[in-house]
PQR file of N, CA, C, O and H, with PARSE charges and radii, in Angstrom:
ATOM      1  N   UNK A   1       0.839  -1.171   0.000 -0.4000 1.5000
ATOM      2  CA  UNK A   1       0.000   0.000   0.000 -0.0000 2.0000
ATOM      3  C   UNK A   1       0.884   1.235   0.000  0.5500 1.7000
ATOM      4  O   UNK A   1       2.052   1.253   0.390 -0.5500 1.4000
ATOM      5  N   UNK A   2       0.165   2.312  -0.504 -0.4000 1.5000
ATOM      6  CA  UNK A   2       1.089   3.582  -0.922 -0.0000 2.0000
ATOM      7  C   UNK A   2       0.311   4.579  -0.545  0.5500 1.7000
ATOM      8  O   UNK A   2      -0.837   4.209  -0.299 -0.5500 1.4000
ATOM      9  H   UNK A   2      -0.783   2.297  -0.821  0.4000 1.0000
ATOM     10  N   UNK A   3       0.489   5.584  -0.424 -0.4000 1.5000
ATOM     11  CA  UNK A   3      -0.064   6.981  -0.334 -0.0000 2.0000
ATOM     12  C   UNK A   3       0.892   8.591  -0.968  0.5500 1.7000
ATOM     13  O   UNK A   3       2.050   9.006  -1.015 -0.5500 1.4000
ATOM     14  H   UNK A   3       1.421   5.885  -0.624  0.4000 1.0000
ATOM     15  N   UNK A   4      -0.189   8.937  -1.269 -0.4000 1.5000
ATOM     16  CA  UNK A   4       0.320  10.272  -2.163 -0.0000 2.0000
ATOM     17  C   UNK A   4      -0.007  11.593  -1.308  0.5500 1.7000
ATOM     18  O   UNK A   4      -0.657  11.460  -0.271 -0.5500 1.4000
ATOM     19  H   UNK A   4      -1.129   8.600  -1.230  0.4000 1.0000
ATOM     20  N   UNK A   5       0.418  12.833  -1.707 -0.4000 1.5000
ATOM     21  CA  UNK A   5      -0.175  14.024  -0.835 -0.0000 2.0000
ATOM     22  C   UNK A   5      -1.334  14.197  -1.179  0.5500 1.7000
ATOM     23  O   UNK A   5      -1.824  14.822  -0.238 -0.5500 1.4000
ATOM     24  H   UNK A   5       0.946  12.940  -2.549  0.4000 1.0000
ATOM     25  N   UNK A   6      -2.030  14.059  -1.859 -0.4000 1.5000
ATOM     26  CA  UNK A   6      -3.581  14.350  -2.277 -0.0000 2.0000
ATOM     27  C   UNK A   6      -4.284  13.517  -1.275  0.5500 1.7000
ATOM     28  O   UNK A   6      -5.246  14.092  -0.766 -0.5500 1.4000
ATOM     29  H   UNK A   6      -1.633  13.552  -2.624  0.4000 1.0000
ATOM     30  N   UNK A   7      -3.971  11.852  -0.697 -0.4000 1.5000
ATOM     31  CA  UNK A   7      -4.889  11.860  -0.273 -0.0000 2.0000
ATOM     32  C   UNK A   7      -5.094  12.568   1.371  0.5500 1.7000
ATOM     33  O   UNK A   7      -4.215  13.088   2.058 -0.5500 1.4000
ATOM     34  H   UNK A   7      -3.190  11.385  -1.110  0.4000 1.0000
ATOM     35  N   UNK A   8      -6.328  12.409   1.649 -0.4000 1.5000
ATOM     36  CA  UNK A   8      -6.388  13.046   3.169 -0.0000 2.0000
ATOM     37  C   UNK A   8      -5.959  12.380   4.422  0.5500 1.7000
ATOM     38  O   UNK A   8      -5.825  11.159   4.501 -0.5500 1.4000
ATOM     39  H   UNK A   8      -7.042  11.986   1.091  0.4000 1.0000
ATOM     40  N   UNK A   9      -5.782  13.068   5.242 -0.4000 1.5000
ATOM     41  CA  UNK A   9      -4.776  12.465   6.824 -0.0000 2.0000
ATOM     42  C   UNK A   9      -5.871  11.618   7.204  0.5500 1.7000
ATOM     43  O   UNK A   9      -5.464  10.515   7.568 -0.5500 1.4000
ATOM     44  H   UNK A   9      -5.891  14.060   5.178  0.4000 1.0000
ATOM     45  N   UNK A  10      -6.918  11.727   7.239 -0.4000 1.5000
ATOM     46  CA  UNK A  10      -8.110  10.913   8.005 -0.0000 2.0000
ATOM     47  C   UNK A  10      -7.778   9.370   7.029  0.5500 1.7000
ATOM     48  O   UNK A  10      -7.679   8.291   7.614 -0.5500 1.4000
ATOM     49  H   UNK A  10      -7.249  12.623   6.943  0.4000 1.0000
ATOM     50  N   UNK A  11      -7.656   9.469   5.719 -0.4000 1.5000
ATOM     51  CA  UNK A  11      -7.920   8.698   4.922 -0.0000 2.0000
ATOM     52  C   UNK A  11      -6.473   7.431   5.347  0.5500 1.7000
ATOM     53  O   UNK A  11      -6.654   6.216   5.424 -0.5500 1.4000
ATOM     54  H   UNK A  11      -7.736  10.346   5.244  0.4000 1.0000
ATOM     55  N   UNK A  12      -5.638   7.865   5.482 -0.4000 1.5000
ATOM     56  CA  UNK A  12      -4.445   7.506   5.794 -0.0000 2.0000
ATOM     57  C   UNK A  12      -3.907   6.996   6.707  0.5500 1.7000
ATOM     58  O   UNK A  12      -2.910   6.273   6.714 -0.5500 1.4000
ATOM     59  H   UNK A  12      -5.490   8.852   5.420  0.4000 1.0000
ATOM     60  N   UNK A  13      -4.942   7.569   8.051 -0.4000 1.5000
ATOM     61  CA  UNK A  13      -4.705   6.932   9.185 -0.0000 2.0000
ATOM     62  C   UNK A  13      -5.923   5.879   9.209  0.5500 1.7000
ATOM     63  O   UNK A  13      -5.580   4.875   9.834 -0.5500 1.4000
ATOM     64  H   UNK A  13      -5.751   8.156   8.046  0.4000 1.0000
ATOM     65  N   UNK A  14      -7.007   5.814   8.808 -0.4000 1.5000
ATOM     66  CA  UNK A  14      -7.741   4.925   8.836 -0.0000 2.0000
ATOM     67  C   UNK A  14      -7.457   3.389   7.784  0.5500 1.7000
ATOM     68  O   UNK A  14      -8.187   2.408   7.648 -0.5500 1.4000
ATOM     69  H   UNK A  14      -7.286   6.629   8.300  0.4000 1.0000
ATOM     70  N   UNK A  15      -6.053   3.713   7.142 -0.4000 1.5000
ATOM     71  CA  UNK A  15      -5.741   2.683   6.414 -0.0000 2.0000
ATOM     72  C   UNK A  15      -4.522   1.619   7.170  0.5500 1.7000
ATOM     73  O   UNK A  15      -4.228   0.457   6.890 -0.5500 1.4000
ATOM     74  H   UNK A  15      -5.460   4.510   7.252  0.4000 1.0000
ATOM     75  N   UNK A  16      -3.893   2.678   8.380 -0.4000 1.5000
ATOM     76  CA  UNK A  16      -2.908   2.277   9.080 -0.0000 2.0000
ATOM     77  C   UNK A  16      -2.606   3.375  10.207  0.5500 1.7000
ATOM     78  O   UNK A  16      -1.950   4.411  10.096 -0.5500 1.4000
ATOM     79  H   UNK A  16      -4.131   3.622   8.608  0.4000 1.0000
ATOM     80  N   UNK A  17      -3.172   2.933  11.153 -0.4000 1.5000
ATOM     81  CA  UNK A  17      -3.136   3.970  12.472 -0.0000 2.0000
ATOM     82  C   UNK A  17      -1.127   4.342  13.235  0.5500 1.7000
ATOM     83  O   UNK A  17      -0.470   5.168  13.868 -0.5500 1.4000
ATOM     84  H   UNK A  17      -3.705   2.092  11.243  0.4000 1.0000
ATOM     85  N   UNK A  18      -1.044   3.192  12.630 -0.4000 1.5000
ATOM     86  CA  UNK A  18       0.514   3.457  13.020 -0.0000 2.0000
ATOM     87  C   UNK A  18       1.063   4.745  12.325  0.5500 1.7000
ATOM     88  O   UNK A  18       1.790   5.438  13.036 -0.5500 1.4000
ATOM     89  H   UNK A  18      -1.577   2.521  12.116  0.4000 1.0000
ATOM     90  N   UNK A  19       0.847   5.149  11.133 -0.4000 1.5000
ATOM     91  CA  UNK A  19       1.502   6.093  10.600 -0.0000 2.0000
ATOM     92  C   UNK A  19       1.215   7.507  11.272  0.5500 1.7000
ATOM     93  O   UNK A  19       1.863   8.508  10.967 -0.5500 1.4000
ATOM     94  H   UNK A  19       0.256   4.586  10.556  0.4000 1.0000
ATOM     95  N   UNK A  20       0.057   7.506  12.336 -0.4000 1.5000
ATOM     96  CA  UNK A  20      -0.145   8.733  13.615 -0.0000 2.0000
ATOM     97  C   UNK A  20       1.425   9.336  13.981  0.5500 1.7000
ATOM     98  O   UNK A  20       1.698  10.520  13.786 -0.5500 1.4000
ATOM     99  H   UNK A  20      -0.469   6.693  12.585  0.4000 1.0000
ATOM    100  N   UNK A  21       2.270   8.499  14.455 -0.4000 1.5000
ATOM    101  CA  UNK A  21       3.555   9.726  14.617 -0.0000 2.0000
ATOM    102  C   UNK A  21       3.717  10.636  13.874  0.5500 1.7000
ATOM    103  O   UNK A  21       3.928  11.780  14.276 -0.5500 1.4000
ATOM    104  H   UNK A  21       2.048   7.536  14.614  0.4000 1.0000
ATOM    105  N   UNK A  22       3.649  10.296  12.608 -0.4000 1.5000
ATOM    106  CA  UNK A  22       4.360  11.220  11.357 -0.0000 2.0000
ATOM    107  C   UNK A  22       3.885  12.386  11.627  0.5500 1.7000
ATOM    108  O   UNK A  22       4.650  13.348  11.680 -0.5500 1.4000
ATOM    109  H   UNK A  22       3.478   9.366  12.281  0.4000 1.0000
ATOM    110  N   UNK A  23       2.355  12.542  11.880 -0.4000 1.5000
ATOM    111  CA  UNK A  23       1.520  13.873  11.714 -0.0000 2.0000
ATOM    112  C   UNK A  23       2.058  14.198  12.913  0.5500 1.7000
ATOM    113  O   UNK A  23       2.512  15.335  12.785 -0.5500 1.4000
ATOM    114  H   UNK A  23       1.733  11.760  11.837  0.4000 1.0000
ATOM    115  N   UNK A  24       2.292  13.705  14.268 -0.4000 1.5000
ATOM    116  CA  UNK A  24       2.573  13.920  15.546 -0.0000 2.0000
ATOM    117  C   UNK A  24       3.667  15.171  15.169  0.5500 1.7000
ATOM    118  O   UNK A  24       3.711  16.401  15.203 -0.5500 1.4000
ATOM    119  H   UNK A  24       1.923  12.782  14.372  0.4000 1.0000
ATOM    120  N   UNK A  25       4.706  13.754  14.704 -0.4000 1.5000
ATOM    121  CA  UNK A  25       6.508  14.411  14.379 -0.0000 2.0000
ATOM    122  C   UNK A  25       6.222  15.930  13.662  0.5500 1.7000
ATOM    123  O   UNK A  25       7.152  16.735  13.711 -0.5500 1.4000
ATOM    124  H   UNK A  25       4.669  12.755  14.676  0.4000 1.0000
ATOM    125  N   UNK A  26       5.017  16.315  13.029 -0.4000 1.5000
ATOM    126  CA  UNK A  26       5.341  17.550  11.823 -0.0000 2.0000
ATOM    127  C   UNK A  26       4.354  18.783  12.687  0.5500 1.7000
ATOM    128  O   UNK A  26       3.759  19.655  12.054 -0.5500 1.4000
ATOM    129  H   UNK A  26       4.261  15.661  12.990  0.4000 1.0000
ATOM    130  N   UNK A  27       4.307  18.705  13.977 -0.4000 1.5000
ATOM    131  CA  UNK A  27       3.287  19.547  14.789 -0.0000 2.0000
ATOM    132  C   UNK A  27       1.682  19.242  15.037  0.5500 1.7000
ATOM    133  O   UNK A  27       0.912  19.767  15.841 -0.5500 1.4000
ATOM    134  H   UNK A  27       4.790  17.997  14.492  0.4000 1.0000
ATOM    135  N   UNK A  28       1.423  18.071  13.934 -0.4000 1.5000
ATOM    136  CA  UNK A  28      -0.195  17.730  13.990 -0.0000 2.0000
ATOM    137  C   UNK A  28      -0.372  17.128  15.269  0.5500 1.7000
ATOM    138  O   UNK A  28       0.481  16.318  15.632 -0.5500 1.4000
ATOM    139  H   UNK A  28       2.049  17.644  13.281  0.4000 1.0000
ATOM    140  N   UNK A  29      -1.191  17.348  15.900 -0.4000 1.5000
ATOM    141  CA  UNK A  29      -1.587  16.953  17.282 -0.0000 2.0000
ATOM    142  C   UNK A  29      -3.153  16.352  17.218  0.5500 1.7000
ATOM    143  O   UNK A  29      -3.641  15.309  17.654 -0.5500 1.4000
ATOM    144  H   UNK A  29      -1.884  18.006  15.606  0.4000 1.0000
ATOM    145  N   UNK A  30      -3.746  17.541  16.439 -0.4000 1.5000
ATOM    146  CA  UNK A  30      -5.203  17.069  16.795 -0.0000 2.0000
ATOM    147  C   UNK A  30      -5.825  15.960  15.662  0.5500 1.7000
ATOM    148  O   UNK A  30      -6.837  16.390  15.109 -0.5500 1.4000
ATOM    149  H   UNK A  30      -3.350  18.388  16.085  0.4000 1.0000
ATOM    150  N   UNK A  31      -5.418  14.682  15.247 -0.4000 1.5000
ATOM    151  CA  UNK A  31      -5.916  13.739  14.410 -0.0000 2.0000
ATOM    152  C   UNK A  31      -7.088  13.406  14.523  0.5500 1.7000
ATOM    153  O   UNK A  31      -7.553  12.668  13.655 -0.5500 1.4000
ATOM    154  H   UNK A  31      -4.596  14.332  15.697  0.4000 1.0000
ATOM    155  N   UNK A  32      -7.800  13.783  15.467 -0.4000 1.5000
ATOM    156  CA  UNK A  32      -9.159  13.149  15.792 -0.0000 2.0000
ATOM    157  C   UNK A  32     -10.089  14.394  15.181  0.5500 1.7000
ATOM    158  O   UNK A  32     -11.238  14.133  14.824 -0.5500 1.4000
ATOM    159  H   UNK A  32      -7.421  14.382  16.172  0.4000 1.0000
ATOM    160  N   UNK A  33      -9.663  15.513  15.087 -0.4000 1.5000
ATOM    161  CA  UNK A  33     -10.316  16.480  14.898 -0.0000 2.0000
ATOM    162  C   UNK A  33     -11.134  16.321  13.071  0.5500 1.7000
ATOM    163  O   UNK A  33     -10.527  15.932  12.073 -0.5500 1.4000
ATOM    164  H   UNK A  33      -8.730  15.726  15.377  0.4000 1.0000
ATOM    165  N   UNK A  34     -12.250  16.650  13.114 -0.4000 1.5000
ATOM    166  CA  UNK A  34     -12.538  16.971  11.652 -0.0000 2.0000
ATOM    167  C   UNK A  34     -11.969  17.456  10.462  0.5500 1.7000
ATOM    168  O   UNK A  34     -11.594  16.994   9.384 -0.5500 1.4000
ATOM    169  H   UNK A  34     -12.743  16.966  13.925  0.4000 1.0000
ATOM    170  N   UNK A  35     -12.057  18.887  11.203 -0.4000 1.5000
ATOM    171  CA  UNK A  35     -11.154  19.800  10.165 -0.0000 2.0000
ATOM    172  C   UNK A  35      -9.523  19.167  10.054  0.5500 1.7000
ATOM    173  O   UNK A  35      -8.977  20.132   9.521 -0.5500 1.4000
ATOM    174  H   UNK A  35     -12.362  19.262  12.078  0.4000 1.0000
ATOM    175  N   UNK A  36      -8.842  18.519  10.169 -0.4000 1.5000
ATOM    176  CA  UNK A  36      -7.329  17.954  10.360 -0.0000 2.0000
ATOM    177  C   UNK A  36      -7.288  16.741   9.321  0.5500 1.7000
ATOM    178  O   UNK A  36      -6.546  16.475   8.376 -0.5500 1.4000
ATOM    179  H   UNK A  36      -9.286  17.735  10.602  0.4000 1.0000
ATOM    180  N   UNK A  37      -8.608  16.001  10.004 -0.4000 1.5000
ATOM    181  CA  UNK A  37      -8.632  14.451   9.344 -0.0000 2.0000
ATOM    182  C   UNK A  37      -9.248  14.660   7.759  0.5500 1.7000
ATOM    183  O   UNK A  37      -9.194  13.713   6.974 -0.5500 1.4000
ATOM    184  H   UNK A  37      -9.211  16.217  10.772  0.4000 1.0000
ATOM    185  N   UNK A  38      -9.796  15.880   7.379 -0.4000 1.5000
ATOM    186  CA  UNK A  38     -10.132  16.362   6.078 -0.0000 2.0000
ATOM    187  C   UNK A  38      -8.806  16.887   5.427  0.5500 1.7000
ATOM    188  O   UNK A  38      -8.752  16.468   4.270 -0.5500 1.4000
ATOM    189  H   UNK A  38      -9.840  16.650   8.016  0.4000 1.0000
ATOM    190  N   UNK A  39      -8.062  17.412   5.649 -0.4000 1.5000
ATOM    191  CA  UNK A  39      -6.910  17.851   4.976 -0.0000 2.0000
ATOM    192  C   UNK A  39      -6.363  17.075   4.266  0.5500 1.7000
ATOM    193  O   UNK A  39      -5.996  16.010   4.762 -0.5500 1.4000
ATOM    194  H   UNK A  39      -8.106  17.752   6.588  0.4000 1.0000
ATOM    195  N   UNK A  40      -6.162  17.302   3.091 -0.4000 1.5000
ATOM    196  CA  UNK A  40      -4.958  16.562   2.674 -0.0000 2.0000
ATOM    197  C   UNK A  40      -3.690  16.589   3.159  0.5500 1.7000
ATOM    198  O   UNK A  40      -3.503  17.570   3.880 -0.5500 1.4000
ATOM    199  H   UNK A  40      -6.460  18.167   2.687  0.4000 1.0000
ATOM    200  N   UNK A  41      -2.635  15.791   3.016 -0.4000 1.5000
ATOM    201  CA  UNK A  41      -1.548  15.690   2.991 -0.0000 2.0000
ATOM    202  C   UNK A  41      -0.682  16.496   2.691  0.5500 1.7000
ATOM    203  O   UNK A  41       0.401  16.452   3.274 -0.5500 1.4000
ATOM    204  H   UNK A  41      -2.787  14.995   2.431  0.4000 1.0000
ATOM    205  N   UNK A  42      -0.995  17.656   1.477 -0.4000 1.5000
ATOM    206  CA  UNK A  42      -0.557  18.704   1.200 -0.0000 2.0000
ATOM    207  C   UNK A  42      -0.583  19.582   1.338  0.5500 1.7000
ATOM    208  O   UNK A  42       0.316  20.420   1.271 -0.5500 1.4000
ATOM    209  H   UNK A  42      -1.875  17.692   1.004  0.4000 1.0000
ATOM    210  N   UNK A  43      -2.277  19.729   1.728 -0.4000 1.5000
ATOM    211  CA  UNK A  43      -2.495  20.933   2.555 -0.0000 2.0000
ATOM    212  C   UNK A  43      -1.638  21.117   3.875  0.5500 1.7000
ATOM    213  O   UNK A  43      -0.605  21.771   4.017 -0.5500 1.4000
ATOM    214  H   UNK A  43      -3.007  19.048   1.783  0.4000 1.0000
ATOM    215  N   UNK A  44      -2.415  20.287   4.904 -0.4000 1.5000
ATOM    216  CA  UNK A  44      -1.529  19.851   6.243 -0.0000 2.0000
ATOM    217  C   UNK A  44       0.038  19.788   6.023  0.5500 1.7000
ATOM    218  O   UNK A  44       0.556  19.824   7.139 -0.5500 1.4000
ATOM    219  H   UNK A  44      -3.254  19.755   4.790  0.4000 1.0000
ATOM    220  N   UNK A  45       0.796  19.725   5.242 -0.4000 1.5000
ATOM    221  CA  UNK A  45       2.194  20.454   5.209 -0.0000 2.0000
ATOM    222  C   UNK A  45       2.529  21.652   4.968  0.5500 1.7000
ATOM    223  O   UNK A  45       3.568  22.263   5.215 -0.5500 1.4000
ATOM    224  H   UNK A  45       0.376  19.696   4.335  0.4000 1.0000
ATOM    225  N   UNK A  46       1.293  22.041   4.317 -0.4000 1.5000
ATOM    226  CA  UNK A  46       1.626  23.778   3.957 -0.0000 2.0000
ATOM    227  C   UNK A  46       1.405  24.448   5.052  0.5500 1.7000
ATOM    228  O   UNK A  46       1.990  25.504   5.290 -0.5500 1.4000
ATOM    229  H   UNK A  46       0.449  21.544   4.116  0.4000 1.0000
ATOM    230  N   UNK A  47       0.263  23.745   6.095 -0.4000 1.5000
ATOM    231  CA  UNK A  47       0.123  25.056   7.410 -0.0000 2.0000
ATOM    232  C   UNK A  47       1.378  24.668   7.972  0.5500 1.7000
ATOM    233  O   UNK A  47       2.224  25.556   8.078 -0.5500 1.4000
ATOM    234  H   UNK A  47      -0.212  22.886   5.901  0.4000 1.0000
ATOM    235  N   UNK A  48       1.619  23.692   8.294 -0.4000 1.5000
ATOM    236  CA  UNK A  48       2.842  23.138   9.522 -0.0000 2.0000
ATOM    237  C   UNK A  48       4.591  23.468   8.546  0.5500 1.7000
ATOM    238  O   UNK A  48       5.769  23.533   8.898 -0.5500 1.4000
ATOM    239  H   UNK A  48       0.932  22.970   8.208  0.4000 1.0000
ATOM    240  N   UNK A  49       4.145  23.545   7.760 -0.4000 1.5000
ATOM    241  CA  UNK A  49       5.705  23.990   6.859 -0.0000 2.0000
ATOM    242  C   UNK A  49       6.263  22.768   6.715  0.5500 1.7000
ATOM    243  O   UNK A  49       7.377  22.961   7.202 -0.5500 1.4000
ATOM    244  H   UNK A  49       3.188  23.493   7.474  0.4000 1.0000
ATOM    245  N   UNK A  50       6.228  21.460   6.315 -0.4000 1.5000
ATOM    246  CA  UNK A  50       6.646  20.765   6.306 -0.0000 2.0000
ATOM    247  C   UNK A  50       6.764  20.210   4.744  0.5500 1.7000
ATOM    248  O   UNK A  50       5.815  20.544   4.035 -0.5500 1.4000
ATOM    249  H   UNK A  50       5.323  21.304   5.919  0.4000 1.0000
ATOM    250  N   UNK A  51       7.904  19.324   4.040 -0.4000 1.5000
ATOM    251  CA  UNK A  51       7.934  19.142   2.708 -0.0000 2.0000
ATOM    252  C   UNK A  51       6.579  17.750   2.765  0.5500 1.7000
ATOM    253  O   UNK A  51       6.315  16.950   3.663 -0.5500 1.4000
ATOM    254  H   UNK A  51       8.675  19.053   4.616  0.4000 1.0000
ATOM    255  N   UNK A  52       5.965  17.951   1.398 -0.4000 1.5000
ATOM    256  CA  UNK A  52       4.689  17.544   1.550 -0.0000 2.0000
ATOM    257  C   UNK A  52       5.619  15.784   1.056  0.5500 1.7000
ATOM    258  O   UNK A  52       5.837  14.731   1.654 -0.5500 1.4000
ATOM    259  H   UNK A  52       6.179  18.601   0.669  0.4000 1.0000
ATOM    260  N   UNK A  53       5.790  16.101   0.246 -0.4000 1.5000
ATOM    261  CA  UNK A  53       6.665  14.947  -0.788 -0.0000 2.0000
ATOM    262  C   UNK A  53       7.990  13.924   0.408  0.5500 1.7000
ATOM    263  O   UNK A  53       8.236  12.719   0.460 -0.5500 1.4000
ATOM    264  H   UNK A  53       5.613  16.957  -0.240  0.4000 1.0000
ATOM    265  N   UNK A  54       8.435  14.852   1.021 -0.4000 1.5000
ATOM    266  CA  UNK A  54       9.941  14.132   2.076 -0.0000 2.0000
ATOM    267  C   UNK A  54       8.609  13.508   2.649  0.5500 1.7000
ATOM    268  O   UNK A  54       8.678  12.279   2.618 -0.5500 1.4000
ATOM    269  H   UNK A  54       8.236  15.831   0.978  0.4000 1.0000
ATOM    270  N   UNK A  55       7.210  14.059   3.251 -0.4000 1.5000
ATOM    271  CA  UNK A  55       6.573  13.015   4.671 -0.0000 2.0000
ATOM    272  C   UNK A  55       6.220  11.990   3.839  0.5500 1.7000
ATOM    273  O   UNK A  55       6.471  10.830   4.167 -0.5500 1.4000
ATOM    274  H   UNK A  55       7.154  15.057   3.276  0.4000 1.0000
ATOM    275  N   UNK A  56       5.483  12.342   2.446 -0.4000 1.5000
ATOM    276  CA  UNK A  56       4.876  10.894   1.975 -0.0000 2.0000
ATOM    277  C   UNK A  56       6.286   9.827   1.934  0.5500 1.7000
ATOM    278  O   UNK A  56       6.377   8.792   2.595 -0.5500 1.4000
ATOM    279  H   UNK A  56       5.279  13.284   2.179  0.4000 1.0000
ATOM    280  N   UNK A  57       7.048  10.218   1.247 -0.4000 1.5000
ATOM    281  CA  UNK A  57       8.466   9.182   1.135 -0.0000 2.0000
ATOM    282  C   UNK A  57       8.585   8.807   2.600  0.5500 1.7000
ATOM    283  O   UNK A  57       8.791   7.601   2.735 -0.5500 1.4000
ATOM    284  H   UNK A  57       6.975  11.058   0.710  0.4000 1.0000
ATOM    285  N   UNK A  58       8.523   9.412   3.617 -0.4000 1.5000
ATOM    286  CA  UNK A  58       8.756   8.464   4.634 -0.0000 2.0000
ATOM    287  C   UNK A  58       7.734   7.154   5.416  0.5500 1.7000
ATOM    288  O   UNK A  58       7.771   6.153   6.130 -0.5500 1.4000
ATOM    289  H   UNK A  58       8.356  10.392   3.508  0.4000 1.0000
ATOM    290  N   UNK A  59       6.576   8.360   4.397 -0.4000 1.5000
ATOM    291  CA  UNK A  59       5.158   7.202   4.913 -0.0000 2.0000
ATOM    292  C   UNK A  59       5.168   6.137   4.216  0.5500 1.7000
ATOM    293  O   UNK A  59       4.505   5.132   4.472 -0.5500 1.4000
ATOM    294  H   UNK A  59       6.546   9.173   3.816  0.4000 1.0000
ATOM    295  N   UNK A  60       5.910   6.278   3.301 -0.4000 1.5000
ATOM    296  CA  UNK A  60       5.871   5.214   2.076 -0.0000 2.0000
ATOM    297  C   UNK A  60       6.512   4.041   2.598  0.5500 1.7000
ATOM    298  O   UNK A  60       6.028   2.945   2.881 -0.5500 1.4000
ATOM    299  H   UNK A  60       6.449   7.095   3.093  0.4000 1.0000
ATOM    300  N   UNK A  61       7.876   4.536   2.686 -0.4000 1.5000
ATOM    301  CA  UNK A  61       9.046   3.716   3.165 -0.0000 2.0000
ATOM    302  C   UNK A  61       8.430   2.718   4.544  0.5500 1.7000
ATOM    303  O   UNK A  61       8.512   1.494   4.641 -0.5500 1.4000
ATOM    304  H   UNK A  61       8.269   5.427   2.456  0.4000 1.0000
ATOM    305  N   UNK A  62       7.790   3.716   5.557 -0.4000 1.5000
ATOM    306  CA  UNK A  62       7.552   2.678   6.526 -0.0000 2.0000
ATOM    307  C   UNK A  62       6.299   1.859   6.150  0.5500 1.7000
ATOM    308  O   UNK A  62       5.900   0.999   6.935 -0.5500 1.4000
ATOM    309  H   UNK A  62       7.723   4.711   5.478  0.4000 1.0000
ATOM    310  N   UNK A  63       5.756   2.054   5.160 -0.4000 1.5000
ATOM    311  CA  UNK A  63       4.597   0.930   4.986 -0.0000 2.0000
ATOM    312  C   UNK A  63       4.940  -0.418   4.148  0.5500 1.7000
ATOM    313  O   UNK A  63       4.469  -1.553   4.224 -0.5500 1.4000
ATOM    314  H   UNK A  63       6.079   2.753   4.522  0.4000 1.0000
ATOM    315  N   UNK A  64       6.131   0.253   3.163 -0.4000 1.5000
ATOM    316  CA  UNK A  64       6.784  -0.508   2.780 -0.0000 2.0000
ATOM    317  C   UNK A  64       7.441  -1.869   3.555  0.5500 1.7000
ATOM    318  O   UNK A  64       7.204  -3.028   3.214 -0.5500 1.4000
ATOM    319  H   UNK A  64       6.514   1.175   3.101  0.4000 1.0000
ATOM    320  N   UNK A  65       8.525  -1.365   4.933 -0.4000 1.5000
ATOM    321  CA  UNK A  65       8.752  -2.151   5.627 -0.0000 2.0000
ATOM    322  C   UNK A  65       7.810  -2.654   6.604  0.5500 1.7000
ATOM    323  O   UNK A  65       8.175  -3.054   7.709 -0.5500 1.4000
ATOM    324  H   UNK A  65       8.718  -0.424   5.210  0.4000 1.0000
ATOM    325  N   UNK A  66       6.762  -2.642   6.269 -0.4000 1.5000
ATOM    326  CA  UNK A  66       5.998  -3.612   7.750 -0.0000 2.0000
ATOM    327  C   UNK A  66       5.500  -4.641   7.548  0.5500 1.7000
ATOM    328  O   UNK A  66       5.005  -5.280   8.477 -0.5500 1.4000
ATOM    329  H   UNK A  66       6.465  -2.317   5.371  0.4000 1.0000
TER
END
């Protein structure tokens, strides 16, 4: 399984709850929240400043290894 920045954080964690640090690690705190779990991936890096593309590669990588 893979994920891109388009899709949304809700969408992502409901495919694999483990990947919750990542958003943790980039300032996201509130995952449970609506407005958060609607964001995309790209969006949610643009408020927190984070490279949208480096988090998916790492989300990738660890889904890869599990």
């Amino acid at each position: 399984m893979q994920i891109d920045k388009n899709m949304t954080v809700g969408d992502i964690l409901d495919m694999d709850k483990e990947t919750a640090p990542f958003f943790f690690e980039m300032g996201m705190h509130c995952l449970g929240c609506p407005a958060s779990r609607g964001e995309s991936v790209e969006q949610a890096c643009l408020v927190h400043g984070v490279d949208a593309d480096e988090l998916v590669s790492k989300i990738n990588e660890f889904l890869a290894n599990k």
